[in-house]
matplotlib code that plots the C-alpha trace (Angstrom):
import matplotlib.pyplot as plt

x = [-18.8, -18.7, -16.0, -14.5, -13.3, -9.7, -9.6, -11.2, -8.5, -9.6, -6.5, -4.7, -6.8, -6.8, -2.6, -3.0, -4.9, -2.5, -0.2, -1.2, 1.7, 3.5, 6.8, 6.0, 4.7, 6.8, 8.6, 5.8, 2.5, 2.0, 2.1, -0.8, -3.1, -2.2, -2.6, -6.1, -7.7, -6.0, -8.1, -10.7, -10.8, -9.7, -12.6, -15.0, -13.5, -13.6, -17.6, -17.9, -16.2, -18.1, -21.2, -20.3, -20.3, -23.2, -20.8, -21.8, -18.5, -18.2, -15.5, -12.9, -13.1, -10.0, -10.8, -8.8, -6.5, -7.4, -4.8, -5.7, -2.3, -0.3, 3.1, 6.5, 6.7, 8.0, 5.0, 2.7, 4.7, 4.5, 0.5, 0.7, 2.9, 0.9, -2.6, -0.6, 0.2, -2.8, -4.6, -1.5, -2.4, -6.6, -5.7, -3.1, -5.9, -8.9, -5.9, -5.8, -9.5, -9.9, -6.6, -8.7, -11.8, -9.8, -11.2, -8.9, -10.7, -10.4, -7.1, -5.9, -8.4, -6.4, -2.9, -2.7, -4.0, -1.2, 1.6, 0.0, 0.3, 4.1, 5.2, 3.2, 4.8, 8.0, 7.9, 6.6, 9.4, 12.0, 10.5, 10.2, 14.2, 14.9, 13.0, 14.5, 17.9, 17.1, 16.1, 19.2, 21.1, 18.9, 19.6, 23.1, 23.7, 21.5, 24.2, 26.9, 25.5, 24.6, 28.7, 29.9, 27.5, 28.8, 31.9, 32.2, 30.5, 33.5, 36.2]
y = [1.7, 2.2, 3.7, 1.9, 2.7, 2.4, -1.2, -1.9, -0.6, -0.8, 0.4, -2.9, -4.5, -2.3, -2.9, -6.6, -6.6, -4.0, -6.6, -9.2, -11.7, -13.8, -12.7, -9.2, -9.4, -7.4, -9.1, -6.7, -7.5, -10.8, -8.6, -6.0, -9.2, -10.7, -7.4, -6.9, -9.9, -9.0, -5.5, -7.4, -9.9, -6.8, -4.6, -7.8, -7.8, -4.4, -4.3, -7.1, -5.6, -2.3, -4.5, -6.9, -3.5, -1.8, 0.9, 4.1, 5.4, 7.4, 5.8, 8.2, 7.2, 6.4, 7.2, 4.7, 7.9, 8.5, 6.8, 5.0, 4.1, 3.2, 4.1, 2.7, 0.6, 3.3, 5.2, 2.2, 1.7, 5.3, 5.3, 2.4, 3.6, 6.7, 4.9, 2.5, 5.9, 7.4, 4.4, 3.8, 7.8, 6.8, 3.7, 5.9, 8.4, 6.1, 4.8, 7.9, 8.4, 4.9, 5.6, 9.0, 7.6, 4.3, 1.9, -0.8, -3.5, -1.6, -0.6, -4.3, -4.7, -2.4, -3.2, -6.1, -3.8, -1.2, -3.7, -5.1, -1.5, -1.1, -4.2, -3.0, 0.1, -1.4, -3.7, -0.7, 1.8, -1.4, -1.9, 1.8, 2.1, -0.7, 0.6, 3.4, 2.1, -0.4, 2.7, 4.4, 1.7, 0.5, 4.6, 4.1, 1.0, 2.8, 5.6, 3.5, 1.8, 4.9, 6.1, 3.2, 3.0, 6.8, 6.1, 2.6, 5.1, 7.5, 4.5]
z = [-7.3, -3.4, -1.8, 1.2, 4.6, 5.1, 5.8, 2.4, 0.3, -3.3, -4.8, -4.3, -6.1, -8.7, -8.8, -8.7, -12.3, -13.9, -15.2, -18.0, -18.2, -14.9, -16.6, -16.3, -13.1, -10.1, -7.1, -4.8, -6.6, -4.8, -2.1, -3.5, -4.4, -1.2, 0.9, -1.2, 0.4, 3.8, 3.5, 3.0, 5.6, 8.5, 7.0, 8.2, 11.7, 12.0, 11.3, 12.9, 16.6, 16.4, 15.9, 18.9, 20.9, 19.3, 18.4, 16.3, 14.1, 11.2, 9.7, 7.6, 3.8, 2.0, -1.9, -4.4, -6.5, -9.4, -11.9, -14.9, -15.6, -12.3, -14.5, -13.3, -10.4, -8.6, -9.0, -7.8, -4.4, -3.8, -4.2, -2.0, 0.5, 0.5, 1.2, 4.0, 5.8, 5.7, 7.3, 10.2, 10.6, 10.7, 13.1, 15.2, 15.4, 16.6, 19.1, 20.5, 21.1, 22.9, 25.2, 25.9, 26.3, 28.2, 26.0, 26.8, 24.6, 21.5, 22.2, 22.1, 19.0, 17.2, 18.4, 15.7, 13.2, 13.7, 13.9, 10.4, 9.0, 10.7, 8.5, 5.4, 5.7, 6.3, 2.8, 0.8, 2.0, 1.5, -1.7, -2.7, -2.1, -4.1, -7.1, -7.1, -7.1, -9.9, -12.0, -11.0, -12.2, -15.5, -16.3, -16.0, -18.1, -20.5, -20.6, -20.5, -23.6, -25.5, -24.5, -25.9, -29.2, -29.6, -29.5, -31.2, -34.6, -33.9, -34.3]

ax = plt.figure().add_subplot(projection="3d")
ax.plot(x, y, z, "-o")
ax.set_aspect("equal")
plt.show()
C-alpha cells in the first residue's frame, strides 16, 4: 500500500473499520470516518493548488503507526491526536516558508487548512479528556462493586 502525505491520513480510515456492531461504535468514530473522507478531499486540493502553480514540493510523509489492535478508546484518540499534531506542525511549517518567501496566495490557501486542524485538534483533546475520565470512573464503580461483593461474603 502507498503511504500518504499528511493530508491523506490513512489511519482514520483504518479506526473507522475497527468496530463491527453500531452498538459498539464510539460517540468519536463518526468523526474518524467523517474526518477520513475530509483527508481525502483536502489531499485533492492540495495537488490540485501546487499543480495550478506548477509548484515542485517534497511533501513530508506521515506513516499510518503501526497498531494492529487500536486498544481502548483512549489509545485510538491519542494516535489520532498524535497524527493531527504532527500535520498542524507540517502545515505550520510550510506556513512559515510562504510568509518567508511572501507567498501571500498560499498563505491564504493554507489558512482554512490550519483552522480545520485547530478544531480537529480541539475535538480530539475534548474527546481525549473525556475518555479518560469515563475510565476513571468505570475503574471506580468497578471497585466499588468489588468492595461491596467483599464485604456482602463477609456478612
Amino acid at each position: 500500500m502507498q503511504e500518504y502525505a499528511p493530508l491523506g491520513d490513512p489511519t482514520d480510515r483504518a479506526q473507522t473499520c475497527y468496530y463491527d456492531e453500531e452498538s459498539d461504535v464510539p460517540v468519536y468514530i463518526p468523526f474518524f470516518q467523517d474526518q477520513a473522507e475530509v483527508k481525502r478531499q483536502q489531499a485533492k486540493q492540495f495537488i490540485k493548488y501546487l499543480k495550478e502553480r506548477q509548484s515542485k514540493v517534497c511533501l513530508p510523509v506521515t506513516k499510518r503507526p503501526d497498531v494492529e489492535s487500536w486498544g481502548t478508546d483512549l489509545q485510538a484518540i491519542v494516535i489520532a491526536l498524535e497524527l493531527e499534531k504532527a500535520l498542524h506542525k507540517h502545515l505550520q511549517d510550510l506556513k512559515s516558508l510562504a510568509s518567508k518567501n511572501s507567498e501571500t496566495d498560499l498563505l491564504e490557501f493554507l489558512k482554512k487548512f490550519l483552522d480545520k486542524q485547530k478544531r480537529n485538534i480541539k475535538y480530539l483533546e475534548y474527546q481525549h479528556s473525556y475518555q479518560k475520565d469515563l475510565e476513571r470512573l468505570t475503574a471506580m464503580e468497578g471497585s466499588s462493586e468489588q468492595l461491596a461483593a467483599a464485604s456482602g461474603k463477609e456478612a
